[in-house]
PyMOL Python script that loads the backbone (N, CA, C, O; Angstrom):
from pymol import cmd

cmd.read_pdbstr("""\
ATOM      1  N   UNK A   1      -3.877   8.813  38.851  1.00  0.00           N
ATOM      2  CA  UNK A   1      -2.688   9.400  38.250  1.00  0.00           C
ATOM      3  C   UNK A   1      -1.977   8.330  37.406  1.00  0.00           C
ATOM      4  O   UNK A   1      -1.738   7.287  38.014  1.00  0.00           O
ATOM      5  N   UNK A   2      -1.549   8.400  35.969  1.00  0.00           N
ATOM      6  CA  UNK A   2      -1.216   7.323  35.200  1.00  0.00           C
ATOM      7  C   UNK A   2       0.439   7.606  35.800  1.00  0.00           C
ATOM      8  O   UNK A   2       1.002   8.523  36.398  1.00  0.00           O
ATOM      9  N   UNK A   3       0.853   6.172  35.229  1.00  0.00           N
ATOM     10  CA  UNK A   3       2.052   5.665  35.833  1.00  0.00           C
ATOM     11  C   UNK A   3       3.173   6.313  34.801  1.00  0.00           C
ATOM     12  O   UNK A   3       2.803   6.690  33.689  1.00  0.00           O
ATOM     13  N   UNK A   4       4.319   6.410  35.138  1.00  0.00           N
ATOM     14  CA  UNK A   4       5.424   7.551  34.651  1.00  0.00           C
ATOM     15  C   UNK A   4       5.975   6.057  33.256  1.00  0.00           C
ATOM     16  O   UNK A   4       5.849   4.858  33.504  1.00  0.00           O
ATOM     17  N   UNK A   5       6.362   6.440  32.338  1.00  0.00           N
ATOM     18  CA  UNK A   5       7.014   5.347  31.548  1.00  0.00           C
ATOM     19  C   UNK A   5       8.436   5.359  31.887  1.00  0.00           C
ATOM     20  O   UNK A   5       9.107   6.275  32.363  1.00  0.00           O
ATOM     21  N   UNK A   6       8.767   4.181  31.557  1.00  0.00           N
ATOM     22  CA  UNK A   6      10.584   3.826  32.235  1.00  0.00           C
ATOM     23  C   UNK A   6      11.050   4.294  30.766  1.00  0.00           C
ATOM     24  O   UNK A   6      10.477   3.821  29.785  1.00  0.00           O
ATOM     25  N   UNK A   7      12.035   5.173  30.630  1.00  0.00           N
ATOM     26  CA  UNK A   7      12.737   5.737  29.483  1.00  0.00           C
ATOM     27  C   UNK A   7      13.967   4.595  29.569  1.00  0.00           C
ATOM     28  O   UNK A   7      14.281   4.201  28.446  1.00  0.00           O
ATOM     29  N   UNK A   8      14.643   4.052  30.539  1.00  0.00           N
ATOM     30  CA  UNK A   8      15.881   2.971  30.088  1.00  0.00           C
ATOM     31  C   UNK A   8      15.268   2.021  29.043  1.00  0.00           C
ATOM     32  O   UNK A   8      15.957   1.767  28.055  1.00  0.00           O
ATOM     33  N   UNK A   9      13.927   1.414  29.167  1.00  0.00           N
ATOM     34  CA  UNK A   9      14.167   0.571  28.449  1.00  0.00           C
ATOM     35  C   UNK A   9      13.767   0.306  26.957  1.00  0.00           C
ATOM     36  O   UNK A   9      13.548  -0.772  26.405  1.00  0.00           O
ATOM     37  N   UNK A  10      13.715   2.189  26.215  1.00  0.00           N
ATOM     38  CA  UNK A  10      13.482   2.631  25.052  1.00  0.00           C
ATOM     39  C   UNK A  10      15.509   2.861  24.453  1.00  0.00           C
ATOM     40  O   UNK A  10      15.986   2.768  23.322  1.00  0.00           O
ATOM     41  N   UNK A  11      15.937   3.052  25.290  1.00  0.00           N
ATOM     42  CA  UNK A  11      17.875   3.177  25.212  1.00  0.00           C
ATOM     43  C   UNK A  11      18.338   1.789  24.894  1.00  0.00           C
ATOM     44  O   UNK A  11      18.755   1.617  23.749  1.00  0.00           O
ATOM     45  N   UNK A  12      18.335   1.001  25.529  1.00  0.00           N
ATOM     46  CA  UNK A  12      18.618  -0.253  26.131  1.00  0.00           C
ATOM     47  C   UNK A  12      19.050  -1.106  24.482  1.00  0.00           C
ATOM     48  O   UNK A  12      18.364  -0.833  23.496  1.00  0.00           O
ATOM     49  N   UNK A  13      19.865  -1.807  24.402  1.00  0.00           N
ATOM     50  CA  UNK A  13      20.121  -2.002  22.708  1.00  0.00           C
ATOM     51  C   UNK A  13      19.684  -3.898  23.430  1.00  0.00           C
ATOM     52  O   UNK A  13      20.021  -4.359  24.521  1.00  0.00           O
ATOM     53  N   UNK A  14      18.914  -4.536  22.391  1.00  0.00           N
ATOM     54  CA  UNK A  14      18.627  -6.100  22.556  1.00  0.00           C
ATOM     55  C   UNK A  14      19.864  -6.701  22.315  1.00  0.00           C
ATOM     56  O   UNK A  14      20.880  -6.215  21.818  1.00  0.00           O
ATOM     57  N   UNK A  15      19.581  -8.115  22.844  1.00  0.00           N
ATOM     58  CA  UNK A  15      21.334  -8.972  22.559  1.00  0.00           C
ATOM     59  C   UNK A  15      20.755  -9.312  21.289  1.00  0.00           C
ATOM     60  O   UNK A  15      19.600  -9.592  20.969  1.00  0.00           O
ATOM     61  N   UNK A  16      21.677  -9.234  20.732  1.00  0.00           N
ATOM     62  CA  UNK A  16      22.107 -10.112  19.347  1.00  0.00           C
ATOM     63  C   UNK A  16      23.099 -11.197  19.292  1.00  0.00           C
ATOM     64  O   UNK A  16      23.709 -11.520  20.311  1.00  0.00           O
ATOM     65  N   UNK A  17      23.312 -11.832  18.056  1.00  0.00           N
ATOM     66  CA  UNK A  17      24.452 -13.185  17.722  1.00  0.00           C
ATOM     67  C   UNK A  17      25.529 -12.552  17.452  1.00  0.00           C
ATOM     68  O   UNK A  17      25.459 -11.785  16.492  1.00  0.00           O
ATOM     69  N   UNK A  18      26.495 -12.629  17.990  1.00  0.00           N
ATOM     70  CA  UNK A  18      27.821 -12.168  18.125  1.00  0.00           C
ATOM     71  C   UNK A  18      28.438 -11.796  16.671  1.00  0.00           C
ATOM     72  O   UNK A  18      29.252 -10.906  16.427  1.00  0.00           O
ATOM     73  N   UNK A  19      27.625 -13.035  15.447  1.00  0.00           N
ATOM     74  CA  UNK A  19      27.972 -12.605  14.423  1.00  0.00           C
ATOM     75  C   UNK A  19      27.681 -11.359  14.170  1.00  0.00           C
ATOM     76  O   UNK A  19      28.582 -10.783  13.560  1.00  0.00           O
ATOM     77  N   UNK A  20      26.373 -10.458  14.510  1.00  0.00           N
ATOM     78  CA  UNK A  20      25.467  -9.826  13.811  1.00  0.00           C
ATOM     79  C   UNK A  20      25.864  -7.907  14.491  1.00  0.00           C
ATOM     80  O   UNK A  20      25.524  -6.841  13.978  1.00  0.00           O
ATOM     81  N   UNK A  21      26.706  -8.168  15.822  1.00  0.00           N
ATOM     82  CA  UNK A  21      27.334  -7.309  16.161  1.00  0.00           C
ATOM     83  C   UNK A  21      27.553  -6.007  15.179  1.00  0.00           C
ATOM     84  O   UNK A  21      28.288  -6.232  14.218  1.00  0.00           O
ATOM     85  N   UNK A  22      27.073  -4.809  15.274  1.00  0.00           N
ATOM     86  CA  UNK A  22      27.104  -3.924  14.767  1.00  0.00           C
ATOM     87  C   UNK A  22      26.111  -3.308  13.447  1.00  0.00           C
ATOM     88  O   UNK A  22      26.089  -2.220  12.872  1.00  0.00           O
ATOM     89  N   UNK A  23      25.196  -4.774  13.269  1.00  0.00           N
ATOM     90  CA  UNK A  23      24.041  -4.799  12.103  1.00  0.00           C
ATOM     91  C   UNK A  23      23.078  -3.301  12.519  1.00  0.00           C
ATOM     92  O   UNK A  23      23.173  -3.169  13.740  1.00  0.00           O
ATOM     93  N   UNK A  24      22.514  -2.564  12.133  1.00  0.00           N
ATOM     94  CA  UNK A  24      21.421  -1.823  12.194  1.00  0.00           C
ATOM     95  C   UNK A  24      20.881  -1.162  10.856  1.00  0.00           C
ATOM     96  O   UNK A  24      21.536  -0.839   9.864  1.00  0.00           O
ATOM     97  N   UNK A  25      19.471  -1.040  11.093  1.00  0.00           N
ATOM     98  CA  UNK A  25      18.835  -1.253   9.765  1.00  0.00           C
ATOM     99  C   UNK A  25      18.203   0.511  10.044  1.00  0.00           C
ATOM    100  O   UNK A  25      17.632   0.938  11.048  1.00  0.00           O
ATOM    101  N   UNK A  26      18.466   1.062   9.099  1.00  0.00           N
ATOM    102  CA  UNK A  26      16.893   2.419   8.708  1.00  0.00           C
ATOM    103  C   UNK A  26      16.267   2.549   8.007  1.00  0.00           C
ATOM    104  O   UNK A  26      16.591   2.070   6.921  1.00  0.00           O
ATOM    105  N   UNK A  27      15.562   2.933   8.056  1.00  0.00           N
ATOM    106  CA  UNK A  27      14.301   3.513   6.932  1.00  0.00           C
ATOM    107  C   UNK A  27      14.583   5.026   6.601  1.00  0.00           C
ATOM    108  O   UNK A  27      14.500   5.728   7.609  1.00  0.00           O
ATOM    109  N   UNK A  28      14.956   5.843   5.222  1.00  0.00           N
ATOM    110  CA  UNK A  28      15.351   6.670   5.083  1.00  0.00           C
ATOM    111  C   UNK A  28      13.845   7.451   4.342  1.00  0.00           C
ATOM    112  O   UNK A  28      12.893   6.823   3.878  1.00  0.00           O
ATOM    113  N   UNK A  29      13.954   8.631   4.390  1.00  0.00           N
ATOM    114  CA  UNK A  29      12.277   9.429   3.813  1.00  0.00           C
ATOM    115  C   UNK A  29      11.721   9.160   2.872  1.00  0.00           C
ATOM    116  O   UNK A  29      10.591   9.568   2.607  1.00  0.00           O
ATOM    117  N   UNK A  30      12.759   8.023   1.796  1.00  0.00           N
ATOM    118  CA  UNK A  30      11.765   7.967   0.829  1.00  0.00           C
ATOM    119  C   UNK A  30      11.302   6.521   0.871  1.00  0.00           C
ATOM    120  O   UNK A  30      10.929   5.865  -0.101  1.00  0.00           O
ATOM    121  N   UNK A  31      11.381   6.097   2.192  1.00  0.00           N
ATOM    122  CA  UNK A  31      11.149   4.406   2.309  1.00  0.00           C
ATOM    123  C   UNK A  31      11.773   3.271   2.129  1.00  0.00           C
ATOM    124  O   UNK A  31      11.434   2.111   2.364  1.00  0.00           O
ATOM    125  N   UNK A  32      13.169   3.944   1.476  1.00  0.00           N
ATOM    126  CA  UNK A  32      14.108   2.934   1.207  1.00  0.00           C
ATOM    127  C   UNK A  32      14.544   2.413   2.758  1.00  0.00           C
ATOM    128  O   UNK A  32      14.434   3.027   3.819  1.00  0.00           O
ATOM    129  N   UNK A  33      15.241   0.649   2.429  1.00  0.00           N
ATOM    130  CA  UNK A  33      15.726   0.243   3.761  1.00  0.00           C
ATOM    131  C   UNK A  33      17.091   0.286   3.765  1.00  0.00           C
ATOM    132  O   UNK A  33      17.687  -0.385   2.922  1.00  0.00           O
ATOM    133  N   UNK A  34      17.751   1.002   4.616  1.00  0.00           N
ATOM    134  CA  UNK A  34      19.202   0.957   4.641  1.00  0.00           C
ATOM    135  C   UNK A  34      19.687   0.318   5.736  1.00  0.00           C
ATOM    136  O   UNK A  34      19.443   0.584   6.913  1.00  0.00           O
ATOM    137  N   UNK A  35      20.692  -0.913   5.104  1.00  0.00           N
ATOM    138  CA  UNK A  35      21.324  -1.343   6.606  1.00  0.00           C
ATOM    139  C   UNK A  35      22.875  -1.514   6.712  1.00  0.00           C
ATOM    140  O   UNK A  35      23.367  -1.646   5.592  1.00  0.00           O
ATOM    141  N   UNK A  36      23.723  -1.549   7.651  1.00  0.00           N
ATOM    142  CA  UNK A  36      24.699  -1.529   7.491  1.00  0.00           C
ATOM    143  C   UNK A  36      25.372  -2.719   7.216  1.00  0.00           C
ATOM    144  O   UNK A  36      26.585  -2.575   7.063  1.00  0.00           O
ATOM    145  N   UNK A  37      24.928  -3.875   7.105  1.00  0.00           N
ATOM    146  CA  UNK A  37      25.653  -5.195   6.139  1.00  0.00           C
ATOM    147  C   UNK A  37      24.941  -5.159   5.090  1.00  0.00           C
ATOM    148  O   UNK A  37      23.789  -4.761   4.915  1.00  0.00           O
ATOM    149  N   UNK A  38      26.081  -5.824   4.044  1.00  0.00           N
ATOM    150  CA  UNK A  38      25.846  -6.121   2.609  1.00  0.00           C
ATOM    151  C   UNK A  38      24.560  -7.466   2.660  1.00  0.00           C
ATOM    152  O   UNK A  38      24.514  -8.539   3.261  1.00  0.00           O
ATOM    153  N   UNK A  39      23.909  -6.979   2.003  1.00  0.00           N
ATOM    154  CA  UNK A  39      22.338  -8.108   1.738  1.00  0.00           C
ATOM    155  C   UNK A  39      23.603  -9.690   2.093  1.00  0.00           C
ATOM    156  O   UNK A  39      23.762 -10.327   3.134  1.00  0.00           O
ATOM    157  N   UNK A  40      24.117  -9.809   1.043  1.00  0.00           N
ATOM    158  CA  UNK A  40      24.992 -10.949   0.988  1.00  0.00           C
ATOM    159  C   UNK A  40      25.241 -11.873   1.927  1.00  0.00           C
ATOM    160  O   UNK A  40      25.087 -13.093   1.982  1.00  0.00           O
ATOM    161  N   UNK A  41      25.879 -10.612   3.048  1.00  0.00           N
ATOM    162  CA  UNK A  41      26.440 -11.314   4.267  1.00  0.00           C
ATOM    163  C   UNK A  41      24.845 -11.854   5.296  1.00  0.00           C
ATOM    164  O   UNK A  41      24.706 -12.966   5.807  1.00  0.00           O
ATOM    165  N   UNK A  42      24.000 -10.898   5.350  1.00  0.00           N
ATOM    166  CA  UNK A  42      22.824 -11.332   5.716  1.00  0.00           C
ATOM    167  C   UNK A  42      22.034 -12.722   5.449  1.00  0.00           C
ATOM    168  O   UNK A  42      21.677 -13.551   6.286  1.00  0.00           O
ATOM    169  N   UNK A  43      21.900 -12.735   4.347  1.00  0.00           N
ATOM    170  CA  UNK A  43      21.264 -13.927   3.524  1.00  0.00           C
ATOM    171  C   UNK A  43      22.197 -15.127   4.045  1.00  0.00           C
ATOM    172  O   UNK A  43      21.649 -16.056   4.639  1.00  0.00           O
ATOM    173  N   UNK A  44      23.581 -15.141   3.844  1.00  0.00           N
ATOM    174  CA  UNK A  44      24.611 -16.151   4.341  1.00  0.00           C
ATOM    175  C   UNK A  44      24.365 -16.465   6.057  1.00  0.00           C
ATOM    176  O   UNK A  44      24.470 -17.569   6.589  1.00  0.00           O
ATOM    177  N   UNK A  45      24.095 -15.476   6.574  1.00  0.00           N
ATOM    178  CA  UNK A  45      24.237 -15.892   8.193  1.00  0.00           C
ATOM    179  C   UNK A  45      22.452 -16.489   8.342  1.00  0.00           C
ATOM    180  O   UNK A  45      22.342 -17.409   9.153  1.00  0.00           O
ATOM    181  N   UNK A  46      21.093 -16.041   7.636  1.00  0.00           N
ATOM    182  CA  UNK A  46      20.115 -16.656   7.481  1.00  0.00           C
ATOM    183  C   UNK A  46      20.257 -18.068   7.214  1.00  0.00           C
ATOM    184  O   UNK A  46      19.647 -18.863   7.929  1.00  0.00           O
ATOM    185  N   UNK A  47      21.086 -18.529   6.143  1.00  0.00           N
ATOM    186  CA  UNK A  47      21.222 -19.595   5.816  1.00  0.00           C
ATOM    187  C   UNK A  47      21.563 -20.336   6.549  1.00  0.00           C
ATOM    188  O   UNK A  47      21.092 -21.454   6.340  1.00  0.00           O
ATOM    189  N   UNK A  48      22.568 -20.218   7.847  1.00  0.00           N
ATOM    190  CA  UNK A  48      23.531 -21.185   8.489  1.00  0.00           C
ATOM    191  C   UNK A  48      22.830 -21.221   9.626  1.00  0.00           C
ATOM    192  O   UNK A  48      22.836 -22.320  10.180  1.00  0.00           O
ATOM    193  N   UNK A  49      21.973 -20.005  10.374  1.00  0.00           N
ATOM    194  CA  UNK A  49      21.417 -20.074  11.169  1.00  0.00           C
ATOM    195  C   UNK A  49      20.141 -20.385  11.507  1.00  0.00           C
ATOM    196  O   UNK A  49      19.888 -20.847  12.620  1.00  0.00           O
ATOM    197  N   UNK A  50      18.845 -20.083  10.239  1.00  0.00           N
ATOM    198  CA  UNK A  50      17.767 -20.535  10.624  1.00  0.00           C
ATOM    199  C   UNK A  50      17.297 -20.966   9.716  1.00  0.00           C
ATOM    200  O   UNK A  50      17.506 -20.640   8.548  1.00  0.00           O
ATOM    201  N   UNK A  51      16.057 -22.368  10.430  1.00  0.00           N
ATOM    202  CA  UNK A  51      15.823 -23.439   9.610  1.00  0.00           C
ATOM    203  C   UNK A  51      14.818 -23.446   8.914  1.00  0.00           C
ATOM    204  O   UNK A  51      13.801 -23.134   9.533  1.00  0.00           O
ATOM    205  N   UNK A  52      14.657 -23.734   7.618  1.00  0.00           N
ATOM    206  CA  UNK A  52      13.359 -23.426   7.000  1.00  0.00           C
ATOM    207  C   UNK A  52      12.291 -24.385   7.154  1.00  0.00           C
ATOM    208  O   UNK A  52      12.277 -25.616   7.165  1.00  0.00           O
ATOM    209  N   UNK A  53      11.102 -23.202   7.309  1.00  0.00           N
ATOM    210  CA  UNK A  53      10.063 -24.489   8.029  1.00  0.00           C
ATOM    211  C   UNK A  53       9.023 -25.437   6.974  1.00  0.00           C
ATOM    212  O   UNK A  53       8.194 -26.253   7.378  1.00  0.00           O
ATOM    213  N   UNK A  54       9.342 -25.049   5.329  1.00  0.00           N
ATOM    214  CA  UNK A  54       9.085 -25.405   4.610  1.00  0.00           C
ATOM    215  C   UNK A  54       9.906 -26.563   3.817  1.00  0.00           C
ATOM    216  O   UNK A  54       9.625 -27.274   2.852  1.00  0.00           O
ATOM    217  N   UNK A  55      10.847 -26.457   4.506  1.00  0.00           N
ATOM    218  CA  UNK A  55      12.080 -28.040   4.046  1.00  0.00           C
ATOM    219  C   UNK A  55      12.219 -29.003   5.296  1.00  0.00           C
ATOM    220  O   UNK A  55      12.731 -30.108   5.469  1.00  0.00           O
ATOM    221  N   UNK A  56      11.804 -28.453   5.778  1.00  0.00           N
ATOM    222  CA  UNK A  56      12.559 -29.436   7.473  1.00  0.00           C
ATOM    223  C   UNK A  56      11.756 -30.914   7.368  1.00  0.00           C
ATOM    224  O   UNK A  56      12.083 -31.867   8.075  1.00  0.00           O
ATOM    225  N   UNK A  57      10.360 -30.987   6.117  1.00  0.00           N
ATOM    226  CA  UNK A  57      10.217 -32.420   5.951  1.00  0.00           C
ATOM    227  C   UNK A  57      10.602 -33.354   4.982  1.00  0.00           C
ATOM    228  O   UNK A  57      10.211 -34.486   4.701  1.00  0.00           O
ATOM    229  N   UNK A  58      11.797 -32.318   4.367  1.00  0.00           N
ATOM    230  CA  UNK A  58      11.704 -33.080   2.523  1.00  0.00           C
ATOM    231  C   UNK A  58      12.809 -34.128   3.071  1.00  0.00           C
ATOM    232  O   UNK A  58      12.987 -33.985   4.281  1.00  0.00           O
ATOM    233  N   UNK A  59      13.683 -35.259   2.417  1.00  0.00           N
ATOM    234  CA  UNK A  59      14.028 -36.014   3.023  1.00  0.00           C
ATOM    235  C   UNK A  59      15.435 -35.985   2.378  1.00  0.00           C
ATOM    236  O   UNK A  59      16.311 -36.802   2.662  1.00  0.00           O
ATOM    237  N   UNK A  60      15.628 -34.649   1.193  1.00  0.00           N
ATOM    238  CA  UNK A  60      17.122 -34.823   1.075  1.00  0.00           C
ATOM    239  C   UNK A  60      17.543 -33.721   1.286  1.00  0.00           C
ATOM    240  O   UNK A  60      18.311 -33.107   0.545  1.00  0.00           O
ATOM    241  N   UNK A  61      16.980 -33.250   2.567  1.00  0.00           N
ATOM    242  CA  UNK A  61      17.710 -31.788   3.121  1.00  0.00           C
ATOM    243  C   UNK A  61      18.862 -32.079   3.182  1.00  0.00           C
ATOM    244  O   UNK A  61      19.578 -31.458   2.396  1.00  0.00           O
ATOM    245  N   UNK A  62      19.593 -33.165   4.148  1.00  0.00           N
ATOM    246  CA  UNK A  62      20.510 -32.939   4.358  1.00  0.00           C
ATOM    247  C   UNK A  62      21.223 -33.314   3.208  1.00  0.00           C
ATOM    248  O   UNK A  62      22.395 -33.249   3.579  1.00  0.00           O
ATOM    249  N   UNK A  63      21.214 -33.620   2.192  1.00  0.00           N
ATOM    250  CA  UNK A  63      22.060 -33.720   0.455  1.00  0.00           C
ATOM    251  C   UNK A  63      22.521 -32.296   0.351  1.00  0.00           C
ATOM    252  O   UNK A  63      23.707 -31.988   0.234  1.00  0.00           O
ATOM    253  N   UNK A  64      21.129 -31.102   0.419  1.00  0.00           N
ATOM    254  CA  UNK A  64      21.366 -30.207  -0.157  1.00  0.00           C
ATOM    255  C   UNK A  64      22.342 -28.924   0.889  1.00  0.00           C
ATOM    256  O   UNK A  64      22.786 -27.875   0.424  1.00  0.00           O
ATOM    257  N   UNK A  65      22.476 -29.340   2.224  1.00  0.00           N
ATOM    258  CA  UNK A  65      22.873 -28.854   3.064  1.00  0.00           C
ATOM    259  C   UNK A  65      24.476 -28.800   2.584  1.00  0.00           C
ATOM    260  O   UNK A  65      25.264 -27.856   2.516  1.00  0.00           O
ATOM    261  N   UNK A  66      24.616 -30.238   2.277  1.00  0.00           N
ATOM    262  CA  UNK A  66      26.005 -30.619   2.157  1.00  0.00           C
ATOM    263  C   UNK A  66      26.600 -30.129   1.131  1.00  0.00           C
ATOM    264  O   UNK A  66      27.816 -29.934   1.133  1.00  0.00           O
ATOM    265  N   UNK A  67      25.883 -29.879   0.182  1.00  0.00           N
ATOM    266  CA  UNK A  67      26.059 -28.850  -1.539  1.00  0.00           C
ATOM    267  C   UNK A  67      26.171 -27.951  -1.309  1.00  0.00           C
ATOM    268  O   UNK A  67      26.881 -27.295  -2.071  1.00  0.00           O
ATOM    269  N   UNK A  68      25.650 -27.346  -0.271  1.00  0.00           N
ATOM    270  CA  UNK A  68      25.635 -25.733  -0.267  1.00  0.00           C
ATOM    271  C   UNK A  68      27.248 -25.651   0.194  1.00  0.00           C
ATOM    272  O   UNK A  68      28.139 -24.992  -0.341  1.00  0.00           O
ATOM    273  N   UNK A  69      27.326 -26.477   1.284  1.00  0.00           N
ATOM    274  CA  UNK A  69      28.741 -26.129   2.039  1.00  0.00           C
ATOM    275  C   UNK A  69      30.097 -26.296   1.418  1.00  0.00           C
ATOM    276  O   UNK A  69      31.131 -25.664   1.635  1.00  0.00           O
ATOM    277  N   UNK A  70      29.888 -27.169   0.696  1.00  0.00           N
ATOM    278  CA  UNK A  70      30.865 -27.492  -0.291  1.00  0.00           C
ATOM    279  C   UNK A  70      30.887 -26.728  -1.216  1.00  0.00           C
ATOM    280  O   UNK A  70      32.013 -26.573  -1.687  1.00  0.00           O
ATOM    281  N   UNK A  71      30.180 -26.233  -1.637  1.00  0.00           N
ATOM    282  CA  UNK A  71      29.850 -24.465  -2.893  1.00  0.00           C
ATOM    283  C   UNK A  71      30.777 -23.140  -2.128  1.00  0.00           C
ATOM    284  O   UNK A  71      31.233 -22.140  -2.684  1.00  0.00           O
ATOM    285  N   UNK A  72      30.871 -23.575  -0.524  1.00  0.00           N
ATOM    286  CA  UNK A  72      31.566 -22.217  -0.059  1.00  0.00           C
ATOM    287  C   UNK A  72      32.788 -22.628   0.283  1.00  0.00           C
ATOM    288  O   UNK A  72      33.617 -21.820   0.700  1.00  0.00           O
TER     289      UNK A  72
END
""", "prot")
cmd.dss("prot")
cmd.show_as("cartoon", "prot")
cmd.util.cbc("prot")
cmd.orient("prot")
């Protein structure tokens, strides 16, 4: 007899970053992606939060880190 599936943990919402609180993304019928933050704000919290694994050896990351921050 196959085993019953647990339906809580299809409900169950994942933790997220406190920033990101209320983000959710759809896919609407004609394939478009709709989400509820502006690309903008997305791209900005990418930036601050995760590290690119294609710079993390160049040696004036942190120059350009410091440009960016000073740009905002």
């Amino acid at each position: 007899m196959p085993k019953k599936k647990d339906d809580s943990k299809k409900h169950k919402k994942p933790n997220v970053n406190p920033k990101l609180e209320g983000f959710d993304v759809k896919i609407d019928s004609f394939g478009e992606i709709q989400t509820s933050f502006d690309i903008d704000k997305i791209n900005q919290f990418l930036n601050e939060e995760v590290e690119d694994k294609k710079l993390k050896d160049r040696d004036d990351l942190e120059d350009i880190k410091k440009d960016n921050e000073e740009e905002e």
